[in-house]
N, C-alpha and C positions, 0 to 999 in steps of 0.2 A: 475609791479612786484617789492618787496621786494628785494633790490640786497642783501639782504642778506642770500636772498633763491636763489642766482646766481651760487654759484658753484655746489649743488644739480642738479638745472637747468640743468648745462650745461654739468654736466654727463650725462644726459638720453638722454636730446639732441644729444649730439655724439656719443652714443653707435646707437640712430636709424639714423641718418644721414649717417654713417659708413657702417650699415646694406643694408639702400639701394642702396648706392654708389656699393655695394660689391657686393649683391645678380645681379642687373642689369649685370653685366658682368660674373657673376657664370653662371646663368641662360644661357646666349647667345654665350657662348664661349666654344669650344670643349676642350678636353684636351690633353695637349700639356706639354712641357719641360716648353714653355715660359707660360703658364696658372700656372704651379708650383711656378716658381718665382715671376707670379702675388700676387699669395695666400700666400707667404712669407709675400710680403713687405704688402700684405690687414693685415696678419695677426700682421705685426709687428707696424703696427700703429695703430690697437685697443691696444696692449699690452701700448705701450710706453703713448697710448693717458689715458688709466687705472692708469698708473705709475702717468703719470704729476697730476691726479685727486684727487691722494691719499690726499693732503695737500689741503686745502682751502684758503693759503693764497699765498703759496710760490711756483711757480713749476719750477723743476728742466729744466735749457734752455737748457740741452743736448737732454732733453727729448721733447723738443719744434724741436731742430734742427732734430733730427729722427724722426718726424711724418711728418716734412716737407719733408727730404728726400724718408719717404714710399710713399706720397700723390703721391709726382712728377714720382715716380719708377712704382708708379698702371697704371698711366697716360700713360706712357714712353711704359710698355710693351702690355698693354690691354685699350686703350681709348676710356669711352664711353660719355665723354661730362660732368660727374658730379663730378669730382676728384676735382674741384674747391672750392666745398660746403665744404669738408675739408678741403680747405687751410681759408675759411672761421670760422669754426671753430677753428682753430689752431690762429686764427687774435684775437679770445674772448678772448684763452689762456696768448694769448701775452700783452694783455691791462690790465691783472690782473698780471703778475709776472713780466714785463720790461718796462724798460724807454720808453720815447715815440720812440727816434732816433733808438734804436735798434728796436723795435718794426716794426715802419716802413721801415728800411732797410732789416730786412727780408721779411718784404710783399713783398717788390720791389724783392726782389731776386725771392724768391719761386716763383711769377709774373711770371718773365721772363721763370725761369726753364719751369715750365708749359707751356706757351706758347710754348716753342721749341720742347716738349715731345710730345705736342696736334700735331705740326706740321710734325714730325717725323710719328707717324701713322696716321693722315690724310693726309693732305695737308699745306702750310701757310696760305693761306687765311680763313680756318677754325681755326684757331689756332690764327686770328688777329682777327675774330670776337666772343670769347670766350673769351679770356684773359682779356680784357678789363671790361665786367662787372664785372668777378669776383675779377679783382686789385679795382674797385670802393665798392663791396659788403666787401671786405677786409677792407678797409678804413673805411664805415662805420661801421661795426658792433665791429672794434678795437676802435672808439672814442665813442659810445652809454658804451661800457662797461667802458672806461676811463670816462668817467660822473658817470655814476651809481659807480663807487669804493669811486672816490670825494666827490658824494652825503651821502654815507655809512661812510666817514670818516669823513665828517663836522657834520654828524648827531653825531657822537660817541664824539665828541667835544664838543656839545651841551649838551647832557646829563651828562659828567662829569662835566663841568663848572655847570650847575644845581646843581648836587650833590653836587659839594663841595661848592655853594652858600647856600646851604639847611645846610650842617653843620656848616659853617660860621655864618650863621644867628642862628642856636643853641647853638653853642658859644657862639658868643656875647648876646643874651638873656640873656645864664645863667650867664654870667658874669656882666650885669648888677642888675639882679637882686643879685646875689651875694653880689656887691658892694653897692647896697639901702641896704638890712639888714645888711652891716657891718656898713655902715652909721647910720643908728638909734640906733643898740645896744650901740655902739660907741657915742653917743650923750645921750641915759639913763645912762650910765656910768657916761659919763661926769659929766652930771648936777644932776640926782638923786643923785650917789656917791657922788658930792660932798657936797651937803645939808646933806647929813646923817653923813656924815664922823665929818661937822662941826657940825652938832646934838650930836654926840657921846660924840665930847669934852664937848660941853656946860654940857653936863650932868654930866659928869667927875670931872668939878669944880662944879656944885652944888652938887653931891655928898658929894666933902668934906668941903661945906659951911653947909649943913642941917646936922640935927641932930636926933639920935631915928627913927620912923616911917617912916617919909619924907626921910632919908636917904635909906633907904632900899624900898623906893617906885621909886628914882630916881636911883637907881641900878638897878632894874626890869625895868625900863625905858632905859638904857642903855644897857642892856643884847639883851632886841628889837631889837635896834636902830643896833648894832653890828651884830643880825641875820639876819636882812631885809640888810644889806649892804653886808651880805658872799651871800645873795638869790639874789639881785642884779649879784654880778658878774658871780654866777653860771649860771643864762640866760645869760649874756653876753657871757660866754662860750661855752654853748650849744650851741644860734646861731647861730653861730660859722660852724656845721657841715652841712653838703647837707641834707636838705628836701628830703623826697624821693617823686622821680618824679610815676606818672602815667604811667607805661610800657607801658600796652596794648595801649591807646589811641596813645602815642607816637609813637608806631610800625606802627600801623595804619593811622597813620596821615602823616606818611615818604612815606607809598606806594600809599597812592591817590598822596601825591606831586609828586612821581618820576615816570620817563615815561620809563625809562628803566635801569637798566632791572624788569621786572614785579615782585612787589615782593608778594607772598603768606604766608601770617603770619596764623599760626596755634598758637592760645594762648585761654587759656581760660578765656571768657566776664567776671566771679569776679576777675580778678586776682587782689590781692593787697597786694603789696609790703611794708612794713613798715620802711623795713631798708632802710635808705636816702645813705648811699654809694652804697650797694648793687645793689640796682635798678639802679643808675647812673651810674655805672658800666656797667650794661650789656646792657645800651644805648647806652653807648658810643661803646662797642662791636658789637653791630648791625650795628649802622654807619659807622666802620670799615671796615666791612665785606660787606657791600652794596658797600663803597668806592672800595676795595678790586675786588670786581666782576666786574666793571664799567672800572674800569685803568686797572689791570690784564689778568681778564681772558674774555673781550668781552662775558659777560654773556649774556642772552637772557632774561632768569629765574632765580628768586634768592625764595629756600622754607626757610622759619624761622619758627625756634618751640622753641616756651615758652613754658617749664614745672616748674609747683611748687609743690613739696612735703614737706614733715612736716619739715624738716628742710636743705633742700636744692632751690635753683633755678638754674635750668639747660636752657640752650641754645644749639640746633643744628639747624647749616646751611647745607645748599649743594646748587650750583648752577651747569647749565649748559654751561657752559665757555669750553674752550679750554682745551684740554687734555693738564696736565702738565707734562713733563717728569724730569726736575730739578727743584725742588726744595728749594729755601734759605729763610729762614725767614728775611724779612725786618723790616724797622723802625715799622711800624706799628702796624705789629704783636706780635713783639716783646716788644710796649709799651703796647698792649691792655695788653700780658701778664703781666706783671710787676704791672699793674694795679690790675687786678686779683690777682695773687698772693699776693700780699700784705694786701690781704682782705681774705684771708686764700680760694682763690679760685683755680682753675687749668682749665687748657686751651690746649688741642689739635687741629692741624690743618695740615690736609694733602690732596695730590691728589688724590681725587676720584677715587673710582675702574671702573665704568662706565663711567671715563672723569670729566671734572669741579673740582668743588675744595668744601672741606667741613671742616669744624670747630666744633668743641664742646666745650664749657665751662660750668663749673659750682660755683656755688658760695652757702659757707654757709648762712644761714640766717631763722635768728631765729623770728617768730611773738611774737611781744612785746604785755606782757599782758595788758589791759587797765586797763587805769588810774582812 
């Protein structure tokens, strides 16, 4: 089992475990004052055990100590041998929302409670041969569920160190490749520049050595020499700016690497970007935003949509993460924006009305005519 499909689990779980615990003694029991205040505390520990379910991660231990108190009170007034099975269930509760110490000091207690409740409407020796499996079925099934949360949190460890190896190594890529083309333009400059620059003089003094003809032939020579050295630094400059990267392949290349959460890219197969900020831009936004879902919000699923129209590229996410109820924008977000913006884009990003969390950007950009 998936313990990440454990709290689902362990709702249905205890709603039918509850069920038969409950109908067993419905069924076989007359009706009475004391059959009243059975069906109180029956009814008050589906309620509380509903309450503690509502969160997936966190349950309230008031709500843990009243399902114990109903469990032992069903026991107490109506015993029919399986009031246990819920303190069993309540053991699962405990191994996802408390320490271990408190966890197991309520077993021990609730234990004992039961015990003396079984004893109270039977006998003690019914109550000494009962108690003890179900303190041992308590034990286990609180340390299977403390493995499985462990498991669930070493795995979520794992895929973020992924992820943010997966960006790291995109960084550093671009960075060296960065640093090779500032290297070579850097090294044309150098040396081209400087053979033209000393070109230009020489031409400068034979200009005004020649005479007539030849004069005005080593002028046209220098005029060159002066143009090919302005076309020089203009590459130099241009190179200068980001390439533009291959979106789609990129998009697609991040979701075979990552293993969670599953990403589902909707882009369309010609997309091509021209503009070299643009497109790296809204790389770097999607890497964000997968980061984002992975630390944040315990996503599962993350959808991505590349749209390109005539002079815009749009991005929208949404994943299935934890319902957010505050909200503050972090470093993050707030550099993607800054990045954005500064390229004449804008950026939205709020809590989902379904749960999870969704972003929108978009960015001008214009296809350069060819050359």
């Amino acid at each position: 089992m998936d313990p990440l499909q454990l709290p689902r689990t362990l709702l249905f779980t205890g709603i039918a475990a509850w069920l038969c615990v409950s109908l067993t003694t419905a069924i076989e029991a007359q009706f009475t004052l004391r059959l009243l205040a059975w069906a109180c505390a029956s009814a008050g520990f589906i309620a509380t055990f509903l309450w503690s379910t509502r969160t997936a991660h966190r349950r309230p231990l008031i709500a843990l100590a009243l399902q114990s108190a109903c469990a032992v009170a069903m026991a107490a007034l109506f015993c029919n041998g399986y009031e246990g099975l819920l303190l069993v269930l309540l053991a699962a509760q405990l191994a996802l929302s408390s320490s271990s110490q408190f966890g197991f000091a309520l077993i021990a207690v609730q234990s004992l409670a039961l015990t003396v409740a079984v004893a109270s409407q039977w006998y003690p020796r019914a109550a000494l041969l009962l108690a003890p499996p179900y303190f041992g079925f308590q034990l286990l099934m609180f340390a299977v569920v403390r493995l499985l949360t462990e498991e669930r949190r070493m795995r979520e460890e794992v895929v973020r160190a992924h992820a943010e190896l997966l960006r790291m190594q995109s960084a550093l890529a671009e960075k060296s490749r960065v640093e090779e083309r500032l290297r070579m333009t850097q090294e044309l400059h150098d040396s081209l520049g400087h053979h033209l620059v000393a070109l230009s003089l020489n031409l400068e003094i034979a200009a005004h050595e020649s005479q007539g003809a030849a004069r005005a032939t080593v002028r046209a020579a220098q005029t060159q020499a002066r143009a090919l050295l302005h076309d020089v630094k203009e590459i130099v400059h241009s190179s200068r700016d980001e390439a533009p990267v291959d979106l789609g392949s990129e998009i697609h290349r991040l979701a075979e690497e990552l293993p969670r959460p599953r990403l589902h890219v909707i882009c369309p197969p010609d997309l091509q970007v021209q503009d070299g900020p643009a497109s790296r831009a809204m790389l770097r936004a999607v890497q964000e935003i997968v980061t984002n879902s992975i630390r944040h919000g315990g996503a599962g699923n993350l959808w991505i949509t590349i749209e390109r129209t005539a002079d815009q590229l749009r991005l929208s996410a949404r994943d299935d993460g934890q319902e957010v109820h505050a909200f503050e924008e972090g470093f993050g977000l707030s550099g993607m924006r800054q990045r954005l913006e500064a390229l004449g884009g804008t950026l939205t990003a709020a809590p989902g009305a379904a749960g999870g969390f969704e972003v929108c950007a978009a960015l001008p950009c214009q296809e350069r005519e060819p050359g």
